[in-house]
C-alpha positions as CSV (number, residue, x, y, z in Angstrom):
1,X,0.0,0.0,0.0
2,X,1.5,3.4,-0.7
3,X,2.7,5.8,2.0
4,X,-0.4,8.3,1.4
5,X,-2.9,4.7,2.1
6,X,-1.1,4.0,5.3
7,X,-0.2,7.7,7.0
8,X,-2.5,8.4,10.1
9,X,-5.7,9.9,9.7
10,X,-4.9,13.2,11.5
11,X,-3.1,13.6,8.0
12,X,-4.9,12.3,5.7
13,X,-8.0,14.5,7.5
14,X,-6.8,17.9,6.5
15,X,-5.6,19.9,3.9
16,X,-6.2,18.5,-0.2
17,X,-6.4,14.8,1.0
18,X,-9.2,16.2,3.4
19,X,-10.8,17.6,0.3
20,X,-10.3,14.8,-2.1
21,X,-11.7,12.4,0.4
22,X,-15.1,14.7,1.3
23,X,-15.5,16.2,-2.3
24,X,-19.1,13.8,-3.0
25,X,-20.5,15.2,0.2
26,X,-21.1,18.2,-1.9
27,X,-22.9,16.6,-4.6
28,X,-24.7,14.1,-2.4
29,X,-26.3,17.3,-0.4
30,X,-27.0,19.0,-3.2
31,X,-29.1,16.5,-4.3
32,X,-30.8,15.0,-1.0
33,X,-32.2,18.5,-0.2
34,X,-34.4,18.4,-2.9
35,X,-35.1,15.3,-3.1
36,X,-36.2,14.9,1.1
37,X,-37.6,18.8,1.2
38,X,-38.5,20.1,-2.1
39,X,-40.2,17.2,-4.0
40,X,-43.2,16.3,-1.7
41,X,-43.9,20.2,-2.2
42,X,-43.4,20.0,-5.6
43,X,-45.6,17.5,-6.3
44,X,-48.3,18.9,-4.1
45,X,-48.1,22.0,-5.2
46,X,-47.4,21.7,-9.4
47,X,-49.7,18.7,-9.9
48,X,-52.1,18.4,-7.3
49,X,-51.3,15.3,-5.8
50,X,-52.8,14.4,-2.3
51,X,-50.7,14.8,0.6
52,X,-51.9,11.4,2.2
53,X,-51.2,9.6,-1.1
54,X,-47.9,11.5,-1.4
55,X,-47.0,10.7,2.0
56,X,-47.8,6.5,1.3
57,X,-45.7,6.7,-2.6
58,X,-42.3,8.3,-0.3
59,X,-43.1,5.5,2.7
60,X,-42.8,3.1,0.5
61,X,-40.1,4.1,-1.2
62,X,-38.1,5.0,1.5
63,X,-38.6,1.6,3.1
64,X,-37.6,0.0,0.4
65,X,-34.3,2.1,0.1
66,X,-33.5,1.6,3.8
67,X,-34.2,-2.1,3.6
68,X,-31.6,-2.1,1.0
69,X,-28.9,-0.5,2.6
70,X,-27.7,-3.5,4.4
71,X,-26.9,-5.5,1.8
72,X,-25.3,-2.3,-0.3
73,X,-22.5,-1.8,3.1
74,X,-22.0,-5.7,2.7
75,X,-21.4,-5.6,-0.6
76,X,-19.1,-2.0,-0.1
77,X,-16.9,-4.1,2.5
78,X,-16.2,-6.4,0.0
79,X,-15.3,-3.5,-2.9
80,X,-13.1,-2.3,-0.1
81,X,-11.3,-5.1,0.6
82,X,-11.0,-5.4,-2.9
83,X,-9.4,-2.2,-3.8
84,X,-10.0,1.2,-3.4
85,X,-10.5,1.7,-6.8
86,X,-13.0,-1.3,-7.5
87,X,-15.4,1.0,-5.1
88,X,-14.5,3.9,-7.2
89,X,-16.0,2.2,-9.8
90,X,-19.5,1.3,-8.1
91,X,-19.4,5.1,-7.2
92,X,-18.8,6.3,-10.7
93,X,-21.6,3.9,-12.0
94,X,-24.0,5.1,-10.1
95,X,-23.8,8.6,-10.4
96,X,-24.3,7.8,-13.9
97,X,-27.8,6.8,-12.7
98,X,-28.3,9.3,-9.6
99,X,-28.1,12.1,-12.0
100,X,-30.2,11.1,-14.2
101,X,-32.9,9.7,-11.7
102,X,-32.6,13.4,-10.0
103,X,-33.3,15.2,-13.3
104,X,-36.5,12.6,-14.2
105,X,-38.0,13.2,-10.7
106,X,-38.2,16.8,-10.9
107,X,-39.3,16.5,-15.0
108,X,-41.5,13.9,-15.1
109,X,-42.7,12.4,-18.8
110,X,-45.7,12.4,-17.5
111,X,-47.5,15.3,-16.9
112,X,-51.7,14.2,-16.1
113,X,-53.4,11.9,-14.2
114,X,-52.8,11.4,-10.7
115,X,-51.9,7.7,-10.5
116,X,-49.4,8.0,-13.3
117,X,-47.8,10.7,-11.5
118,X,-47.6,8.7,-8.6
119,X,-46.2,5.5,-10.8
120,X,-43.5,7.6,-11.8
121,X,-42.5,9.2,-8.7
122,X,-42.8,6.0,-6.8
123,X,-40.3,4.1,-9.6
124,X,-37.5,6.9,-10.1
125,X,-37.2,7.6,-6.4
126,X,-36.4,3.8,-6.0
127,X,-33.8,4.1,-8.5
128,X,-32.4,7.6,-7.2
129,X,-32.1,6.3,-4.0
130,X,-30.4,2.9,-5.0
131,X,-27.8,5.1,-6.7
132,X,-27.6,7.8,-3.7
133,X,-27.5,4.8,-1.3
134,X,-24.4,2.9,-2.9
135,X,-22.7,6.3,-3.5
136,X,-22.9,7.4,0.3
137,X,-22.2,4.1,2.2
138,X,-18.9,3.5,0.1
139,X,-18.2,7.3,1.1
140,X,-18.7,6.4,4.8
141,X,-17.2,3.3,5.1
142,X,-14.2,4.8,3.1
143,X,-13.9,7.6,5.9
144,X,-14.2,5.4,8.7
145,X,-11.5,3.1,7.5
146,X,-9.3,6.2,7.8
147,X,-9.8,5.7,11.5
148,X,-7.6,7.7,14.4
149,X,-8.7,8.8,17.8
150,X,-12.2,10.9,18.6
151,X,-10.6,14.4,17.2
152,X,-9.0,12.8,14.1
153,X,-12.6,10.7,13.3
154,X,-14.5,14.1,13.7
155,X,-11.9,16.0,11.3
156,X,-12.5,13.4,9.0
157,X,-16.2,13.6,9.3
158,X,-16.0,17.7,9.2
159,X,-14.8,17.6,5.9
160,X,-17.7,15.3,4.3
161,X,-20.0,17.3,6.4
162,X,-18.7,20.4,6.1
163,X,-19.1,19.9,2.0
164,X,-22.3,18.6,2.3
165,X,-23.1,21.8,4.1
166,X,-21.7,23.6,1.0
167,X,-24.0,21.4,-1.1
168,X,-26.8,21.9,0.8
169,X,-26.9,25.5,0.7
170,X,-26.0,26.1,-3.0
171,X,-29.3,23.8,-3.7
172,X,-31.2,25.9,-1.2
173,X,-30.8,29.2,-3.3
174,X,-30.1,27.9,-6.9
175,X,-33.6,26.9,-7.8
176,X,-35.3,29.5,-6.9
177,X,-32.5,31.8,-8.3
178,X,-31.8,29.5,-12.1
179,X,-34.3,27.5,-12.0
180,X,-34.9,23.8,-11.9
181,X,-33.4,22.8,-15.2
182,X,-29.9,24.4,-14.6
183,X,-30.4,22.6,-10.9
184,X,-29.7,19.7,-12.6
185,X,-27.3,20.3,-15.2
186,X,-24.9,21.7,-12.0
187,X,-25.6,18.8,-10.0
188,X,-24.7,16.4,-12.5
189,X,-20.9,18.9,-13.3
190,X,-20.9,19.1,-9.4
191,X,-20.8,14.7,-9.0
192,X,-18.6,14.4,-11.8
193,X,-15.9,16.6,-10.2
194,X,-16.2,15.6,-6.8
195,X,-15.5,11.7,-8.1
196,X,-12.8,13.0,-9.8
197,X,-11.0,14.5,-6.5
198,X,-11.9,11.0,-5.1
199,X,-10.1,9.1,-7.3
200,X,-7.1,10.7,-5.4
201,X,-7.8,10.5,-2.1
202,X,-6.5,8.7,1.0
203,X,-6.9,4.7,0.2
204,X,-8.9,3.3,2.7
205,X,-7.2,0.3,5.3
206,X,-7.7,-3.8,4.6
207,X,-6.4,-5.2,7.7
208,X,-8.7,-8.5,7.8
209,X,-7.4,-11.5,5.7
210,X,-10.5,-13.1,5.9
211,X,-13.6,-10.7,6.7
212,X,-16.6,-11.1,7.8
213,X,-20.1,-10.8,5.3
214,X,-22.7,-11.3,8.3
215,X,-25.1,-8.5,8.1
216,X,-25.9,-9.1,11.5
217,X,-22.2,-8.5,12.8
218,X,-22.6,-4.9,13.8
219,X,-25.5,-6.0,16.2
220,X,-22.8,-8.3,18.2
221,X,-21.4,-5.2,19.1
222,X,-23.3,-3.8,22.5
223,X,-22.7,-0.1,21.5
224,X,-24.0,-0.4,18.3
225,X,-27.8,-0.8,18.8
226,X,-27.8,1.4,21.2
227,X,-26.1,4.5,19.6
228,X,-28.5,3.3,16.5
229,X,-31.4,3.9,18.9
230,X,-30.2,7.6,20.2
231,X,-29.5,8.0,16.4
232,X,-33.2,6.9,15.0
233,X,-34.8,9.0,17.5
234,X,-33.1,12.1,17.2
235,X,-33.1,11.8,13.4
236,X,-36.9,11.5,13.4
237,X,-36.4,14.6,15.5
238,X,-35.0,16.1,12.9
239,X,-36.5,14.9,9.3
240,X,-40.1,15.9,10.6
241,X,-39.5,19.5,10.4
242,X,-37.4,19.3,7.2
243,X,-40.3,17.5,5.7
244,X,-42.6,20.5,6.8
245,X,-40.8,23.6,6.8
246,X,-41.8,25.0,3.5
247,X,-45.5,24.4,4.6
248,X,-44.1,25.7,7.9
249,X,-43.1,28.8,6.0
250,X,-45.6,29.4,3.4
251,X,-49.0,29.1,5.5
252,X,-47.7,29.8,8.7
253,X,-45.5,32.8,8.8
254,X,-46.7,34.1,5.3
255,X,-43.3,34.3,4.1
256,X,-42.8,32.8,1.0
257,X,-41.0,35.4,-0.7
258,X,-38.2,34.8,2.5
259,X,-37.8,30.9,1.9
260,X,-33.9,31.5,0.1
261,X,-33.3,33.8,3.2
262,X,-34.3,31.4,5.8
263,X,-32.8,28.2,4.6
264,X,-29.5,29.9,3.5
265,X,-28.9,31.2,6.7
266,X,-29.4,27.9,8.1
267,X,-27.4,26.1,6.1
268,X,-24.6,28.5,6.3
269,X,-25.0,28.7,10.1
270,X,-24.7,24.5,10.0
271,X,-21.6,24.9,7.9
272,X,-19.5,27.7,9.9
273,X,-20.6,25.8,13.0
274,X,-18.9,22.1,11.9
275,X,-15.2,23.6,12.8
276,X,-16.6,24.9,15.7
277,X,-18.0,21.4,17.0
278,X,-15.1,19.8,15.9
279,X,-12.9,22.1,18.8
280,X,-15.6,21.5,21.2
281,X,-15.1,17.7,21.0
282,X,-11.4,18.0,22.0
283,X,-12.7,19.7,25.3
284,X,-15.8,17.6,25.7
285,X,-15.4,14.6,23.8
286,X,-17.6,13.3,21.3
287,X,-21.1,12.4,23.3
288,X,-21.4,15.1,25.5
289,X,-20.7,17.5,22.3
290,X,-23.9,16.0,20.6
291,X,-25.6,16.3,23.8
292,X,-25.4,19.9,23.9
293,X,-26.2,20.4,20.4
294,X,-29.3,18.4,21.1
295,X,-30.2,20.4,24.0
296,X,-29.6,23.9,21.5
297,X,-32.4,22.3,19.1
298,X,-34.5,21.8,21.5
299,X,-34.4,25.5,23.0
300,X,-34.7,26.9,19.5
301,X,-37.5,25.1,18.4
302,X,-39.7,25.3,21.5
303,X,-39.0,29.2,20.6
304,X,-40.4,28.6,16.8
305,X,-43.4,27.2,18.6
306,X,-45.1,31.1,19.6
307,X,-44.3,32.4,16.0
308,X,-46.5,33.4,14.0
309,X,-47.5,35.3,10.5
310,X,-44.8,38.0,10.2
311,X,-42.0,36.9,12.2
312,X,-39.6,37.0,9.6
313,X,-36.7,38.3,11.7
314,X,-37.1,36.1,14.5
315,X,-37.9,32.7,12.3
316,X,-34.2,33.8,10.5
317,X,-32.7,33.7,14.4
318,X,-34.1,30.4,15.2
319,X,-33.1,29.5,11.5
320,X,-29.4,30.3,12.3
321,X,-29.3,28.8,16.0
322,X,-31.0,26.0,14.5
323,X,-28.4,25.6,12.2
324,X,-25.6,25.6,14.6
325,X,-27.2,22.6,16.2
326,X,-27.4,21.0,13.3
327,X,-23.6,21.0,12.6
328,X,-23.3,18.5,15.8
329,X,-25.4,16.2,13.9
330,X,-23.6,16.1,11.3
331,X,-20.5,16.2,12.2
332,X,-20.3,13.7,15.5
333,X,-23.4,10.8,15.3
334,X,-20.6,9.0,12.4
335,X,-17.5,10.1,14.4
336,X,-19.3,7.6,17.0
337,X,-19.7,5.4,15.3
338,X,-16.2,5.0,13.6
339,X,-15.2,4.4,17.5
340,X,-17.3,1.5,17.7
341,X,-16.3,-0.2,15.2
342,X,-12.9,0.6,16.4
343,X,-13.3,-0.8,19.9
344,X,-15.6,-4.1,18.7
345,X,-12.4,-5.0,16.7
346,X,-14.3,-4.7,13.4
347,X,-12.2,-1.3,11.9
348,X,-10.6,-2.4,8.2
349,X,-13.2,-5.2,7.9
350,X,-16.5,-4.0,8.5
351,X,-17.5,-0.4,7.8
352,X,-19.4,-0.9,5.1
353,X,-21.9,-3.6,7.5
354,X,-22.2,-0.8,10.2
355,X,-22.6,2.2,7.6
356,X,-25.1,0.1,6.2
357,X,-27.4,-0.3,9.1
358,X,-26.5,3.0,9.6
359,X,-28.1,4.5,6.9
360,X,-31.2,2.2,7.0
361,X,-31.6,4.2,10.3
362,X,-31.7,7.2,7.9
363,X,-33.9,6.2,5.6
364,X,-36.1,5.0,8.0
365,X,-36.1,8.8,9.8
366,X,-37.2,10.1,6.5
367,X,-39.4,7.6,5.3
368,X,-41.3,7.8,9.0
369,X,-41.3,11.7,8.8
370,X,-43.0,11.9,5.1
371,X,-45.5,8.7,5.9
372,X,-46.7,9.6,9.3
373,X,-46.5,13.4,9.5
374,X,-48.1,14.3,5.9
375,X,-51.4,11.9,6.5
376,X,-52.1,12.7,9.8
377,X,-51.6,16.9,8.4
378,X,-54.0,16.0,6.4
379,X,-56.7,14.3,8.7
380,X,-56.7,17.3,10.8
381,X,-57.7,19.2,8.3
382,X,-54.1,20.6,7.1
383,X,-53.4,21.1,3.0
384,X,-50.8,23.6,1.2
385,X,-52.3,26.9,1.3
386,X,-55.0,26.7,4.0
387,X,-56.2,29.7,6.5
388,X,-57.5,27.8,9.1
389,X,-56.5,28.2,12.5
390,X,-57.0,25.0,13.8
391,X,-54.7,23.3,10.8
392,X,-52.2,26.1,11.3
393,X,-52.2,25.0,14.9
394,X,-51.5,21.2,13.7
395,X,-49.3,22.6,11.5
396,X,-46.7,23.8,14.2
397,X,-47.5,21.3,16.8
398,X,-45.4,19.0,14.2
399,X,-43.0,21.1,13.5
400,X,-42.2,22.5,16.1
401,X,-43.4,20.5,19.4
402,X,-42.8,17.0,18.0
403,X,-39.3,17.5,17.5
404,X,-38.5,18.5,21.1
405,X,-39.8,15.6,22.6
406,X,-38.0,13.6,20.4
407,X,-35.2,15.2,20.9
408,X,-35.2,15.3,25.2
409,X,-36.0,11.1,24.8
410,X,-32.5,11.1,22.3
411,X,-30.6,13.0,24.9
412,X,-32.0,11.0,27.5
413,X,-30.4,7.7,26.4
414,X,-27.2,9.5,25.2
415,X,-26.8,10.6,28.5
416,X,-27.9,7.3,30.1
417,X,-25.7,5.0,27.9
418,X,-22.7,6.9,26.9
419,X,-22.0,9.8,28.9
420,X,-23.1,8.2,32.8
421,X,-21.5,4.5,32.0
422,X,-18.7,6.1,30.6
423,X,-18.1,7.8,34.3
């Protein structure tokens, strides 16, 4: 293996290897905020379609992605062990297909009809996920086999984050501000590039002669379901109000015209904040970090809770502190994670297996956020565009009160089995 594969992560975590290695965060943001915030709108709001059926067509398919994901890390474990450009490859091929299956989502052939709208939403989001899905575990499992201590594995997760962040809020302005159509055309220029710097960055360790292809591995590890379950609750926490915040936005504060302001600033907040997180964990460590970043969220949302039409300068506050918490999510649930693998015995064998699961739990955030919250909007009485106070009041009880309790039940068992049994 060459002297860049084998230098410590604490290296291969800054400067251009940093960037080589988290260049597809930027692209794979780009992409996933439309796909998880803007398209249930879109489709609402272009075509007509009805929320509860919208919200059953993205269950499903979200299932079915995070169903897959298992089997995808498996099957990245053993293009890792491989070589590290045999998982190149499977990244390259399915970009092919990702941008592609992004475009056709957003310009669908067809154009009436309700069911057929539905049909084709339902079958390119399986494929755009598939592709999304192989493109992002091979990322994570890549970065985790860079291993290092708790400061090294958050550096390395910054900078995939901290991209992603970059990605993020370039796709929050750039439709509104080009359009939809040259959305896609940079997304697909953004993917190619960012492959392109990962061709040349820091190999990823194979340290196990004979490794292991149980998908049921990770769960042999005590740590592992139980960081799974603080992670699957606080990301609930968090996809329900991404699900809902241009409703949030639109019929609640009467601020359409504000949407590029608000998630912009957000974004950005997220993205300034990584660094900052990343320092923190050096004083804190990683778990009592995300703790406090949980405990921000929770603060600024119960805040959004007494807004109301109008607030535009307060909703851009709570957008920015919002944000900040936000950049612990990012930047220290996978950081984790890479530990645990670390400790089990399993680093430079089976990433890809954790990762997997990992994302299922994802998938499973999202798919739960779009299936459960949009239908039950809609049976009390909610639908884009409506007046009425008692649907408004559904309205932010979702967005705003659901993800606090969430969140204080996360914290609670992040405290419970990481921070106290770690005393």
């Amino acid at each position: 293996m060459s002297a860049v594969a084998t230098s410590t992560s604490s290296t291969t975590a800054r400067g251009w290897d940093g960037l080589r290695y988290g260049a597809p965060g930027f692209p794979l943001a780009f992409v996933a905020l439309p796909l998880y915030v803007a398209l249930p709108n879109h489709y609402a709001a272009e075509f007509g379609v009805p929320l509860a059926a919208l919200g059953a067509v993205l269950l499903a398919a979200r299932l079915l992605d995070a169903l897959i994901d298992p089997w995808i890390g498996r099957w990245a474990d053993a293009l890792l062990d491989r070589s590290a450009h045999a998982a190149w490859l499977a990244m390259a091929g399915a970009a092919v297909v990702l941008a592609l299956g992004f475009r056709g989502l957003f310009f669908p052939l067809v154009s009436t009809g309700t069911a057929a709208l539905l049909a084709w939403c339902g079958i390119l989001l399986v494929v755009t996920y598939l592709a999304y899905s192989v493109i992002s575990v091979i990322h994570q499992a890549w970065g985790a086999r860079l291993g290092g201590d708790e400061p090294a594995r958050a550096t390395v997760v910054a900078w995939r984050e901290g991209l992603a962040l970059c990605g993020v809020l370039v796709a929050s302005v750039l439709p509104s501000m080009a359009g939809l159509q040259t959305s896609t055309v940079v997304f697909a220029i953004a993917l190619c590039l960012a492959l392109a710097l990962m061709r040349q960055a820091p190999a990823p360790r194979r340290l196990a002669l004979f490794p292991s292809r149980s998908l049921r591995l990770p769960f042999s590890t005590p740590a592992f379901p139980r960081l799974l379950a603080v992670y699957l609750l606080n990301g609930i926490a968090s996809a329900v109000p991404a699900t809902l915040v241009l409703f949030f936005i639109r019929d609640r504060l009467q601020a359409t015209a504000y949407e590029p302001l608000f998630l912009a600033s957000y974004f950005a907040a997220a993205a300034v904040s990584v660094p900052l997180w990343v320092r923190l964990v050096a004083r804190l460590g990683l778990a009592r970090s995300w703790l406090a970043g949980m405990a921000l969220s929770v603060l600024v949302f119960a805040w959004a809770a007494a807004l109301s039409a109008g607030d535009v300068a307060a909703y851009t506050a709570i957008c920015v502190m919002s944000g900040i918490a936000l950049g612990a999510d990012l930047a220290l649930p996978a950081a984790l994670l890479a530990g645990v693998v670390q400790q089990a015995g399993h680093a430079g064998r089976a990433e890809g297996a954790y990762f997997g699961w990992w994302n299922f739990a994802t998938k499973l955030n999202l798919a739960l956020a779009a299936g459960i919250a949009l239908p039950v909007l809609q049976l009390f009485g909610y639908a884009p565009g409506t007046t009425s106070a008692p649907a408004l009041q559904a309205l932010t009880a979702a967005y705003c009160v659901l993800p606090c309790v969430m969140k204080l039940i996360a914290a609670a068992l992040l405290w419970r089995y990481w921070i106290k049994e770690s005393r």
